[in-house]
mmCIF entry with sequence, helices, sheets and N, C-alpha, C, O atoms, coordinates in Angstrom:
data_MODEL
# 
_entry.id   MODEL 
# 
_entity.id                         1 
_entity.type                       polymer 
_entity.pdbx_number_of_molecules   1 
# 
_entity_poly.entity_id                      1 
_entity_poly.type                           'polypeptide(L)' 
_entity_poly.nstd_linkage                   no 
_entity_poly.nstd_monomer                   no 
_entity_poly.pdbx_seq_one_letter_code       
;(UNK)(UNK)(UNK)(UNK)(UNK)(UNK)(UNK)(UNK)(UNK)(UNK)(UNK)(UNK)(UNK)(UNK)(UNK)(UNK)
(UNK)(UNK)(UNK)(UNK)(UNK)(UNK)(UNK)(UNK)(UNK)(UNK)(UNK)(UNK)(UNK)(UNK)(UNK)(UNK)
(UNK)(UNK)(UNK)(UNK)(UNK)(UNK)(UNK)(UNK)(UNK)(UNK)(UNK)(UNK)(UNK)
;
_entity_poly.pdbx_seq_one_letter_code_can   XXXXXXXXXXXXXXXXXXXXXXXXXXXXXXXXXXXXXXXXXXXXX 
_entity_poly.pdbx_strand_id                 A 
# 
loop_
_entity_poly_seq.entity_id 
_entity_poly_seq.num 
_entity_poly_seq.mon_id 
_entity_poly_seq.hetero 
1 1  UNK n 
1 2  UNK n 
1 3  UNK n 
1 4  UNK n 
1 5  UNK n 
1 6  UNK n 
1 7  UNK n 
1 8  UNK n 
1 9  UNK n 
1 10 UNK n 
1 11 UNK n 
1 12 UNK n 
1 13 UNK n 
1 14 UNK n 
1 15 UNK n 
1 16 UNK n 
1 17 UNK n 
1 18 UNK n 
1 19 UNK n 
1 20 UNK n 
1 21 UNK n 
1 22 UNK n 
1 23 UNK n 
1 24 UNK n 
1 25 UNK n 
1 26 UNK n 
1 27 UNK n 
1 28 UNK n 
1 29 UNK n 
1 30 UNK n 
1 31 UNK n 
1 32 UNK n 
1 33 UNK n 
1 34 UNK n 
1 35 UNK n 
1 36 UNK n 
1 37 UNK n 
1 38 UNK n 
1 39 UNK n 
1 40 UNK n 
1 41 UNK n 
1 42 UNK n 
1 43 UNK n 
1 44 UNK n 
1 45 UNK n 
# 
_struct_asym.id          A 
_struct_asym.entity_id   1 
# 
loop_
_struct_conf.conf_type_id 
_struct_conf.id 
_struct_conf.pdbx_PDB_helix_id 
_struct_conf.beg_label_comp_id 
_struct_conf.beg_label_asym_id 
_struct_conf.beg_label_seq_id 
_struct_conf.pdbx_beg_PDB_ins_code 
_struct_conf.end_label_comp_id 
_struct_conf.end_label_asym_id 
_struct_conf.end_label_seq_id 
_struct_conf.pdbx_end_PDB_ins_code 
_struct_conf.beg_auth_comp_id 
_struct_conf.beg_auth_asym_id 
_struct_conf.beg_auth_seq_id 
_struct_conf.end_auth_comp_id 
_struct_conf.end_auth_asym_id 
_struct_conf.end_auth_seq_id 
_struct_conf.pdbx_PDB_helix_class 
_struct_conf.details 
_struct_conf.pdbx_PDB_helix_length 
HELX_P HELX_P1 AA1 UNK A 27 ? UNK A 36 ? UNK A 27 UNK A 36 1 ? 10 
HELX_P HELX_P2 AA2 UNK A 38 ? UNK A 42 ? UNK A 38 UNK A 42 1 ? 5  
# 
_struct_conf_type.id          HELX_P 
_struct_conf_type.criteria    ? 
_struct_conf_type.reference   ? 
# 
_struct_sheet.id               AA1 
_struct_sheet.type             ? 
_struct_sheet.number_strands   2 
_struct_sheet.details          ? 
# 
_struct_sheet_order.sheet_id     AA1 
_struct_sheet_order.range_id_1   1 
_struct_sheet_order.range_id_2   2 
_struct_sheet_order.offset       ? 
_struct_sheet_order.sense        anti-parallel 
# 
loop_
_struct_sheet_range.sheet_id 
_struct_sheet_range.id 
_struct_sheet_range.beg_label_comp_id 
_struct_sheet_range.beg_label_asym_id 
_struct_sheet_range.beg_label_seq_id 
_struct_sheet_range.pdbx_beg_PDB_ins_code 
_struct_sheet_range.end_label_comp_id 
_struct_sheet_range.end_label_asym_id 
_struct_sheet_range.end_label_seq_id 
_struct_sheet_range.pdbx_end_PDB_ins_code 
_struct_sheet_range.beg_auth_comp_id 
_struct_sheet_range.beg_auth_asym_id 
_struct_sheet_range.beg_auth_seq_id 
_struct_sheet_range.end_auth_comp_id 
_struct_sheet_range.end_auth_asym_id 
_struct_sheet_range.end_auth_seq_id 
AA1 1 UNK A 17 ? UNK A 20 ? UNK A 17 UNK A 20 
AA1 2 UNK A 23 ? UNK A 26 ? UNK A 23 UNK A 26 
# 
loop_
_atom_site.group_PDB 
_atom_site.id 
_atom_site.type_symbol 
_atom_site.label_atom_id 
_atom_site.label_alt_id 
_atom_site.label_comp_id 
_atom_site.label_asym_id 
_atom_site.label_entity_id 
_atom_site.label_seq_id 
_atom_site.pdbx_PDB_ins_code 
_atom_site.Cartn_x 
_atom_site.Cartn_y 
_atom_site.Cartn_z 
_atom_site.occupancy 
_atom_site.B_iso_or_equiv 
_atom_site.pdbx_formal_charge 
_atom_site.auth_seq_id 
_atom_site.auth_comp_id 
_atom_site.auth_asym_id 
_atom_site.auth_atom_id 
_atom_site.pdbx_PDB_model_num 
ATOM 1   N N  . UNK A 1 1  ? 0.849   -1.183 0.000   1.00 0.00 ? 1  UNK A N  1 
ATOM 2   C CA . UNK A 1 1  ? 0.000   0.000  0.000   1.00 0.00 ? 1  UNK A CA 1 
ATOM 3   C C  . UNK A 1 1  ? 0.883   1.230  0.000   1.00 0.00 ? 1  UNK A C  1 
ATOM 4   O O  . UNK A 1 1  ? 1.915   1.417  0.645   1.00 0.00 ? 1  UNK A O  1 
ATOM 5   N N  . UNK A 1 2  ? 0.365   1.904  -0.721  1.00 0.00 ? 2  UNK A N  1 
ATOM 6   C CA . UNK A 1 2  ? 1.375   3.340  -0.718  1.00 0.00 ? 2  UNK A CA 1 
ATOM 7   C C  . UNK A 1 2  ? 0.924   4.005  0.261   1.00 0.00 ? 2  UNK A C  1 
ATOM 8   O O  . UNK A 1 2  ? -0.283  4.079  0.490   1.00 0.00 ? 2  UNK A O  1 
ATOM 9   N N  . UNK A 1 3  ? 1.972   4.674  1.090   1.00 0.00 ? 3  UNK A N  1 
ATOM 10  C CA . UNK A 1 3  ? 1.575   6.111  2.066   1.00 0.00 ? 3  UNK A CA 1 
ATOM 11  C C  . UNK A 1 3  ? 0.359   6.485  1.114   1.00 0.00 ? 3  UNK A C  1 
ATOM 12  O O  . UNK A 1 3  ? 0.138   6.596  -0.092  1.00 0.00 ? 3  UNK A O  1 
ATOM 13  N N  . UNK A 1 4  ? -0.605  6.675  2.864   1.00 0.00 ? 4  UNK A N  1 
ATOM 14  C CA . UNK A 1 4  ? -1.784  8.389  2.392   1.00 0.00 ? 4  UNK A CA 1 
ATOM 15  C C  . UNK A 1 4  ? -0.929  9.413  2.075   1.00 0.00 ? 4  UNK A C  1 
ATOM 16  O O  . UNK A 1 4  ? -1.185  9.925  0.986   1.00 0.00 ? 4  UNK A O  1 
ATOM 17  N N  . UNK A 1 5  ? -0.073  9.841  2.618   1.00 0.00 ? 5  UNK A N  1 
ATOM 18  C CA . UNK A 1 5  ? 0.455   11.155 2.421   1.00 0.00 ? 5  UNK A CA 1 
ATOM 19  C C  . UNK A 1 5  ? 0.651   11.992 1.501   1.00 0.00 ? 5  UNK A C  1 
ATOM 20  O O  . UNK A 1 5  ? 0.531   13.208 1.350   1.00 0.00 ? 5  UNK A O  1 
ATOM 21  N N  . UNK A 1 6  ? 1.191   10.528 0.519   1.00 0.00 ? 6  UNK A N  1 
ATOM 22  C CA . UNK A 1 6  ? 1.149   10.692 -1.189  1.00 0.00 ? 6  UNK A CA 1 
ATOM 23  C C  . UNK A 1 6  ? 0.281   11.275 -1.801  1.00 0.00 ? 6  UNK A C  1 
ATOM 24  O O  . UNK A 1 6  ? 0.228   12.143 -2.673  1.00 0.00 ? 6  UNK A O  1 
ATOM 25  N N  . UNK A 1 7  ? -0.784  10.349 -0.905  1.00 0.00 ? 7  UNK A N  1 
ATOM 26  C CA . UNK A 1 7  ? -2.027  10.751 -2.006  1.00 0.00 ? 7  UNK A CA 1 
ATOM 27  C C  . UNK A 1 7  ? -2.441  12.186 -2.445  1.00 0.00 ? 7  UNK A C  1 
ATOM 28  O O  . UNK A 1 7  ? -2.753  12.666 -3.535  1.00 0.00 ? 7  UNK A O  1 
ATOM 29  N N  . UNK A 1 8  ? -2.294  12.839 -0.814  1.00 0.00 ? 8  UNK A N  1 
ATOM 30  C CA . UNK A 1 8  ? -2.431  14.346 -0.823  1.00 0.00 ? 8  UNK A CA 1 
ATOM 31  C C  . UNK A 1 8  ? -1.553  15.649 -1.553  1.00 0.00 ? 8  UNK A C  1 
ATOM 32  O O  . UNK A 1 8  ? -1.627  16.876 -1.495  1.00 0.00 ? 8  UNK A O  1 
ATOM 33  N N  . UNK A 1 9  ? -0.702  14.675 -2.256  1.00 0.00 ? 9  UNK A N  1 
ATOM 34  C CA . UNK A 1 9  ? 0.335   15.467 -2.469  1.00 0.00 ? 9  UNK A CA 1 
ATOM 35  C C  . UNK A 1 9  ? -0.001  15.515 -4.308  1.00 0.00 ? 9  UNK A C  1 
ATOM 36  O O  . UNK A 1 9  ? -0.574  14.561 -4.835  1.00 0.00 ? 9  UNK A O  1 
ATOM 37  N N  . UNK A 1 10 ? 0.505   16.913 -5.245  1.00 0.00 ? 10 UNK A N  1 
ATOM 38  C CA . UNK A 1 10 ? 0.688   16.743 -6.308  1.00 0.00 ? 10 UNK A CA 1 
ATOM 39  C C  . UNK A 1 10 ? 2.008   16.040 -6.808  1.00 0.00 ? 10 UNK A C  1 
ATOM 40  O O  . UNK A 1 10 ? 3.123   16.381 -6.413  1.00 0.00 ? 10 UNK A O  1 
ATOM 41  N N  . UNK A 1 11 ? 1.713   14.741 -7.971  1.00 0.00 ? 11 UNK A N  1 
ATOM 42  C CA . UNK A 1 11 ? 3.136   14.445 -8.541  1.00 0.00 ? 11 UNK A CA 1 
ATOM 43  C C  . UNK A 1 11 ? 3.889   15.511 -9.444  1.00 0.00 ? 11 UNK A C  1 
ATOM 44  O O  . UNK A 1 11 ? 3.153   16.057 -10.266 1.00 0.00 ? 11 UNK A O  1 
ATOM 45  N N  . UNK A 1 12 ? 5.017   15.848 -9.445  1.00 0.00 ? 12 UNK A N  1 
ATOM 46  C CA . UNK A 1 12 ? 5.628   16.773 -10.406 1.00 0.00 ? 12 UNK A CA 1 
ATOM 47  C C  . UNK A 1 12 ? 6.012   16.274 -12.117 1.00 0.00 ? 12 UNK A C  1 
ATOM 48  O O  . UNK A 1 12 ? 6.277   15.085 -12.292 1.00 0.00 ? 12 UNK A O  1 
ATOM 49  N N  . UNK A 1 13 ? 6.022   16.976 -13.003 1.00 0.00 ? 13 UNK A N  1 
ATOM 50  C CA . UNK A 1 13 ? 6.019   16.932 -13.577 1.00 0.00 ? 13 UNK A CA 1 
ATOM 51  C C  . UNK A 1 13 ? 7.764   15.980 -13.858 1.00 0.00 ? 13 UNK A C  1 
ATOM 52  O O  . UNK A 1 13 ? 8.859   16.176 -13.332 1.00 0.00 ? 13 UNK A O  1 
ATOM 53  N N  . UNK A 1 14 ? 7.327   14.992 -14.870 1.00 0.00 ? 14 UNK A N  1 
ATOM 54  C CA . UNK A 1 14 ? 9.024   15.131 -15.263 1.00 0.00 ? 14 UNK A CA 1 
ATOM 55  C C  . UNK A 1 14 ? 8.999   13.184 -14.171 1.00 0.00 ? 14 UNK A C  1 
ATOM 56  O O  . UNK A 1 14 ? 9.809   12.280 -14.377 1.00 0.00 ? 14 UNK A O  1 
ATOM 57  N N  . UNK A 1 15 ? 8.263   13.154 -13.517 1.00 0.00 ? 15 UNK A N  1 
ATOM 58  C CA . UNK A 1 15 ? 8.634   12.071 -12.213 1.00 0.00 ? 15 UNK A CA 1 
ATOM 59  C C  . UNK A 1 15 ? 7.814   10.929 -13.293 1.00 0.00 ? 15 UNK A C  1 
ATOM 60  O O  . UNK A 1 15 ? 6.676   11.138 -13.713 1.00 0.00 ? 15 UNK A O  1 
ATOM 61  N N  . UNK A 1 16 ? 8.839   9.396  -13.725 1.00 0.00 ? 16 UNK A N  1 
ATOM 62  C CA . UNK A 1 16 ? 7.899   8.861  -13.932 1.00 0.00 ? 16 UNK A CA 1 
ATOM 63  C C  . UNK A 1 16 ? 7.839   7.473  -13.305 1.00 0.00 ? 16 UNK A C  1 
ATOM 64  O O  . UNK A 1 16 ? 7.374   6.566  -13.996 1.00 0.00 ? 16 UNK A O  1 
ATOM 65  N N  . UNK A 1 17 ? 8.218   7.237  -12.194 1.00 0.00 ? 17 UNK A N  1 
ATOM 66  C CA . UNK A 1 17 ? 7.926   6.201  -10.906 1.00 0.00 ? 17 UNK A CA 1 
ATOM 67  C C  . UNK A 1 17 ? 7.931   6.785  -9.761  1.00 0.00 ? 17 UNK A C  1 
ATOM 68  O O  . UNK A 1 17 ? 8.438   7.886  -9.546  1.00 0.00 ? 17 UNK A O  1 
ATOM 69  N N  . UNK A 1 18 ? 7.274   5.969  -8.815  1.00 0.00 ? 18 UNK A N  1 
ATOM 70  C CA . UNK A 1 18 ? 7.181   6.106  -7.574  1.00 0.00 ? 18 UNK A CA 1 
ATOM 71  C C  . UNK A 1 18 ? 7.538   5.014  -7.167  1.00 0.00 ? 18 UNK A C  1 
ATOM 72  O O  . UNK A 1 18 ? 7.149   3.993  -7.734  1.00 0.00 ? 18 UNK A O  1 
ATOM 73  N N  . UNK A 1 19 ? 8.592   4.962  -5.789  1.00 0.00 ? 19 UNK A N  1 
ATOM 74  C CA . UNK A 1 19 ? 8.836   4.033  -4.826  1.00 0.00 ? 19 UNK A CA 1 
ATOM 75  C C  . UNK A 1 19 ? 8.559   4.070  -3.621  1.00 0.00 ? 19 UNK A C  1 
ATOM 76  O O  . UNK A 1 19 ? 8.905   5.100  -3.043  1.00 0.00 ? 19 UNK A O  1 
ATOM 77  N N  . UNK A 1 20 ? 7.927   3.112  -2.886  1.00 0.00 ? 20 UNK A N  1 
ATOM 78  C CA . UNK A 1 20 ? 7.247   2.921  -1.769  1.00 0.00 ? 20 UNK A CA 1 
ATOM 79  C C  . UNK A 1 20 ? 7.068   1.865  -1.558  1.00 0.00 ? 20 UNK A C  1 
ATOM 80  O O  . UNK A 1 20 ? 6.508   1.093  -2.336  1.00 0.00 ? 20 UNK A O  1 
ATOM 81  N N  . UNK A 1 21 ? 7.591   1.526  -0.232  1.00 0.00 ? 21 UNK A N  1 
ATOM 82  C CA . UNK A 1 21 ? 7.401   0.124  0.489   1.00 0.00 ? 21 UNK A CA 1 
ATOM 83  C C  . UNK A 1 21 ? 8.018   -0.964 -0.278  1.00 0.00 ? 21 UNK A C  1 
ATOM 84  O O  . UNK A 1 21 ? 7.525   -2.090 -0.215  1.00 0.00 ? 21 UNK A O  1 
ATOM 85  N N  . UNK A 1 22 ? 9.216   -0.691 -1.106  1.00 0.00 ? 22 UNK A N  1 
ATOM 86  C CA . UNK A 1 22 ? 9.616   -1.842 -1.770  1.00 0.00 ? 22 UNK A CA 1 
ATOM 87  C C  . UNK A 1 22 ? 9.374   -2.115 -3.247  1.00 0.00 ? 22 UNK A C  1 
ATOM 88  O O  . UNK A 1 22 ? 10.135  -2.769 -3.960  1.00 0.00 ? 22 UNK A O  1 
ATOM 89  N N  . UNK A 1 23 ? 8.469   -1.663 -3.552  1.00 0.00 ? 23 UNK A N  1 
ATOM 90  C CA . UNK A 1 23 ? 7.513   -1.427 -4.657  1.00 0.00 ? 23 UNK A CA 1 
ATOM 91  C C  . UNK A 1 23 ? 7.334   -0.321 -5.864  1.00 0.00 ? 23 UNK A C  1 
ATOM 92  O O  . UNK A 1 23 ? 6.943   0.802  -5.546  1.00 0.00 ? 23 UNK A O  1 
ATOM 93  N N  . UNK A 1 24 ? 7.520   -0.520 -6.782  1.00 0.00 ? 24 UNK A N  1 
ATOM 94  C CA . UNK A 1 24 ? 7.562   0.511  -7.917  1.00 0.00 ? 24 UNK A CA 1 
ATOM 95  C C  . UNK A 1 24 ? 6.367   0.594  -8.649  1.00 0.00 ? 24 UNK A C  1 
ATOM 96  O O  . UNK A 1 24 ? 5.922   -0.286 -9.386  1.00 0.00 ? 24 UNK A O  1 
ATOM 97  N N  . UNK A 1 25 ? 5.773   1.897  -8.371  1.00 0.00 ? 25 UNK A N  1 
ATOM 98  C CA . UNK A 1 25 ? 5.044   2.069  -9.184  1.00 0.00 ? 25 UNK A CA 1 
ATOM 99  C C  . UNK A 1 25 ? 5.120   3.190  -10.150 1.00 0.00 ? 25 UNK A C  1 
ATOM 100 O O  . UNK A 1 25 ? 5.818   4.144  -9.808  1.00 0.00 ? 25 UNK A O  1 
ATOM 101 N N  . UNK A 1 26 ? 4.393   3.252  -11.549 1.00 0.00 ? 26 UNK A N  1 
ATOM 102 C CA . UNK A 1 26 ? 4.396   3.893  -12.433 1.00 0.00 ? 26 UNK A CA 1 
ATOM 103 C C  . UNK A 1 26 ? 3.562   5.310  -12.343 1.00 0.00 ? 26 UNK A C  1 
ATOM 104 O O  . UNK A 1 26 ? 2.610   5.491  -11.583 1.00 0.00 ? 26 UNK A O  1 
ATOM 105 N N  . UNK A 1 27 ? 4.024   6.148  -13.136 1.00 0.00 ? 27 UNK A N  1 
ATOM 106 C CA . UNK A 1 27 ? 2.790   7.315  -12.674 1.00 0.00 ? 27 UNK A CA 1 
ATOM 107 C C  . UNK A 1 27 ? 1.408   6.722  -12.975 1.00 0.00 ? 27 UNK A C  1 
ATOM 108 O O  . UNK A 1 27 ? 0.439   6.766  -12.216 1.00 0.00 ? 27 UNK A O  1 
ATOM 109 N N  . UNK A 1 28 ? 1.452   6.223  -14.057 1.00 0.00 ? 28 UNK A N  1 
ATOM 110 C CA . UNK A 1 28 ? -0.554  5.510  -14.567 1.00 0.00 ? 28 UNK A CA 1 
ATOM 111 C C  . UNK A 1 28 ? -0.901  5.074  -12.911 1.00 0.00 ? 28 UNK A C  1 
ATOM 112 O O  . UNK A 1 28 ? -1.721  5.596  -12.155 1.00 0.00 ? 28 UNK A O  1 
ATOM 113 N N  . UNK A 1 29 ? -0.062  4.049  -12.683 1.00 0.00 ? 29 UNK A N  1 
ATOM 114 C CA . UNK A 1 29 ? -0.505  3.510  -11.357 1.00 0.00 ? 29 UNK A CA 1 
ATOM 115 C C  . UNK A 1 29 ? -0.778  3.760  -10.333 1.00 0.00 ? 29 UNK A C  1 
ATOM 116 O O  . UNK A 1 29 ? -1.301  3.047  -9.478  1.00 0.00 ? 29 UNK A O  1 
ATOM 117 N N  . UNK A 1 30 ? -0.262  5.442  -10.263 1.00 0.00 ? 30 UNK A N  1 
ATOM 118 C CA . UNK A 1 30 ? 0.016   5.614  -9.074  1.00 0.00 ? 30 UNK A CA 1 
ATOM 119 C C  . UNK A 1 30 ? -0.968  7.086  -9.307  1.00 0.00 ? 30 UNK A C  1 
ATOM 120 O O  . UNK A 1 30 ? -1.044  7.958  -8.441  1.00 0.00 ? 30 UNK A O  1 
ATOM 121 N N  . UNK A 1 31 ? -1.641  7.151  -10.565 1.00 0.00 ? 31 UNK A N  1 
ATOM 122 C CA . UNK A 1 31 ? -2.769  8.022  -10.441 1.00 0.00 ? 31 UNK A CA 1 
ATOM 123 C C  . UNK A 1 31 ? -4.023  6.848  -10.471 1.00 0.00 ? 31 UNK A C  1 
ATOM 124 O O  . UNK A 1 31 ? -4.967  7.005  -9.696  1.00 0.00 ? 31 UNK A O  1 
ATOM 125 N N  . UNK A 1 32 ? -3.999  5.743  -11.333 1.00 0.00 ? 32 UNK A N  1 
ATOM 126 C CA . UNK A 1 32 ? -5.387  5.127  -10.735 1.00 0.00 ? 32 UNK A CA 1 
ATOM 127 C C  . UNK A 1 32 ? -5.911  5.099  -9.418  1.00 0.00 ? 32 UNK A C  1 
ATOM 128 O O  . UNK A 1 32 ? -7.071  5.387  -9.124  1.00 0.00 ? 32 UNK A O  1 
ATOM 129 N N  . UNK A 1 33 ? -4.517  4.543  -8.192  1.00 0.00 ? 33 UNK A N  1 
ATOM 130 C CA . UNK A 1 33 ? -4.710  4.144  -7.240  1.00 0.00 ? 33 UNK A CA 1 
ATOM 131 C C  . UNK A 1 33 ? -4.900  5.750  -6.313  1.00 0.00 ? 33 UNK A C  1 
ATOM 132 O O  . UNK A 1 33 ? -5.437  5.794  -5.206  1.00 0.00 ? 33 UNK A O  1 
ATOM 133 N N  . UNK A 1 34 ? -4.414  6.819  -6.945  1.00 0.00 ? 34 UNK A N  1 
ATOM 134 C CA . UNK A 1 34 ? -5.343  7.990  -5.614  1.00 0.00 ? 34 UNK A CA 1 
ATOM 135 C C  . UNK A 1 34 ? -6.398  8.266  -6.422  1.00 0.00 ? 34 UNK A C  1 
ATOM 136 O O  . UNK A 1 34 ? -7.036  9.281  -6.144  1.00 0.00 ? 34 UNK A O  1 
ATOM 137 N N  . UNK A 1 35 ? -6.684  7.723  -7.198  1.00 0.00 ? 35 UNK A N  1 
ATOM 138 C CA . UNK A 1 35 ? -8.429  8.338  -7.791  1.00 0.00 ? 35 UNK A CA 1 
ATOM 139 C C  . UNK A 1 35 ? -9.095  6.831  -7.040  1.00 0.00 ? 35 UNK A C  1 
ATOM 140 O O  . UNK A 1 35 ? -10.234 6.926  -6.582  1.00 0.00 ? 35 UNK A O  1 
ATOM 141 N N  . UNK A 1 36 ? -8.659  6.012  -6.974  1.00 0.00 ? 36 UNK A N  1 
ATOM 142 C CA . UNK A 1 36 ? -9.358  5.103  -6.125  1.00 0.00 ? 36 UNK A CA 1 
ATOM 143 C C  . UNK A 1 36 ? -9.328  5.047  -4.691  1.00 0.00 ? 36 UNK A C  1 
ATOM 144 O O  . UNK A 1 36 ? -10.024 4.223  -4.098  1.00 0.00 ? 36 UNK A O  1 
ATOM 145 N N  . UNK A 1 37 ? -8.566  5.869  -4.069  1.00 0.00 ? 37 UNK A N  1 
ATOM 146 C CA . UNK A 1 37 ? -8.593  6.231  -2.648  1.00 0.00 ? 37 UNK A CA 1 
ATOM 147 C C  . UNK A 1 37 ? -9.177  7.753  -2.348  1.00 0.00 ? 37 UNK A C  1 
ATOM 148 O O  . UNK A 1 37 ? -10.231 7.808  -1.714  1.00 0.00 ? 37 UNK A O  1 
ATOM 149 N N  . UNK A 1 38 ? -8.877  8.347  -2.549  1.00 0.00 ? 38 UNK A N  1 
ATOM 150 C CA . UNK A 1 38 ? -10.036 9.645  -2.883  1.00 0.00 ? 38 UNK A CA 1 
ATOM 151 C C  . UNK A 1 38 ? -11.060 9.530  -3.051  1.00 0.00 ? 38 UNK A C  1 
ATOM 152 O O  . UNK A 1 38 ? -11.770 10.304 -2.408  1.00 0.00 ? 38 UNK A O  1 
ATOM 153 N N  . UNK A 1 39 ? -11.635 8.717  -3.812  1.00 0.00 ? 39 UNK A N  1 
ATOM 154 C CA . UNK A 1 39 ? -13.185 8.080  -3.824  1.00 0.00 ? 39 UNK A CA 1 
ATOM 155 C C  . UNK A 1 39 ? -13.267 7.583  -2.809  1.00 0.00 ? 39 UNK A C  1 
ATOM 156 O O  . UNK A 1 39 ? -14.263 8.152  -2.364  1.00 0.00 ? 39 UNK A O  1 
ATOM 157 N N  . UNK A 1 40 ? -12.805 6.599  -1.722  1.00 0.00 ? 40 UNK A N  1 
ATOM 158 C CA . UNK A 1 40 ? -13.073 6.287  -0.792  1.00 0.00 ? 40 UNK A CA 1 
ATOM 159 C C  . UNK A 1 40 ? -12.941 6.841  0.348   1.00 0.00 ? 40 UNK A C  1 
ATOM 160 O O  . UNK A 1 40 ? -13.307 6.435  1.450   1.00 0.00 ? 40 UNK A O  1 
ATOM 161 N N  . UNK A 1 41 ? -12.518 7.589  0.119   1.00 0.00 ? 41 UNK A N  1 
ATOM 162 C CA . UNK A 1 41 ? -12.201 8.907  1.220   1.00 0.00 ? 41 UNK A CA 1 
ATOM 163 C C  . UNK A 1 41 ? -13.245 9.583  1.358   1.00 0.00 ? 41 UNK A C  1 
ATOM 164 O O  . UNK A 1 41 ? -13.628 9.963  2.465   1.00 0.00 ? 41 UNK A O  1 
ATOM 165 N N  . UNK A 1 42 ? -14.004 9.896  0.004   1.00 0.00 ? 42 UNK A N  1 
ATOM 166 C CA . UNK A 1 42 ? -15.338 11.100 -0.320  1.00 0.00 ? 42 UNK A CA 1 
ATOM 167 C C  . UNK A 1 42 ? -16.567 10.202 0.539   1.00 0.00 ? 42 UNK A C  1 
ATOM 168 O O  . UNK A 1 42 ? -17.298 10.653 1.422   1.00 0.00 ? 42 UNK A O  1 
ATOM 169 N N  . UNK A 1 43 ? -16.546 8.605  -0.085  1.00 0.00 ? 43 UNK A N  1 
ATOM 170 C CA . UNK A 1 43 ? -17.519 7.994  0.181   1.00 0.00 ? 43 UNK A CA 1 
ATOM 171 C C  . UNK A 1 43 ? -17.960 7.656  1.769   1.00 0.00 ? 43 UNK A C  1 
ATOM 172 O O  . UNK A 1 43 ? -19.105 7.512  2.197   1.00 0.00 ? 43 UNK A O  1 
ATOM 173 N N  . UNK A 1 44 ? -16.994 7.596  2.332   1.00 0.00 ? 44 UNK A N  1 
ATOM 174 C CA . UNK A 1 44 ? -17.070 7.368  3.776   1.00 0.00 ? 44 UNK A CA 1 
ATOM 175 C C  . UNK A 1 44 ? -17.148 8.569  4.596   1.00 0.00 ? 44 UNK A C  1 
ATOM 176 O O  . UNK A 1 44 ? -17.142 8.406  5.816   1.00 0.00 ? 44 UNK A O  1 
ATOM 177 N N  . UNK A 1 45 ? -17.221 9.777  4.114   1.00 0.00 ? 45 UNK A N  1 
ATOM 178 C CA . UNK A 1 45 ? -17.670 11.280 4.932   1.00 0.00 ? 45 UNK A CA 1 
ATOM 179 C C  . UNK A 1 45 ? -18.850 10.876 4.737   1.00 0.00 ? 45 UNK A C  1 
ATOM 180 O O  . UNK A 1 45 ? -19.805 11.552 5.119   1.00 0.00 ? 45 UNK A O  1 
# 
């Protein structure tokens, strides 16, 4: 699981992986997965 922290944060331009927890993810991936936690974030207020 990637840090929340991330989520809150804008990626910069120019960045095209993210590492976390061992794990590489791609920018695609790593924008599906905060549009899929953001939704769950909205849904549970």
């Amino acid at each position: 699981m990637i840090g929340e922290y991330l989520f809150y944060n804008e990626v910069p331009h120019g960045v095209e992986t993210i590492h976390c927890n061992g794990k590489t993810y791609s920018r695609e991936e790593f924008v599906l997965e905060r549009e899929k936690f953001l939704t769950r974030k909205i849904i549970k207020k």
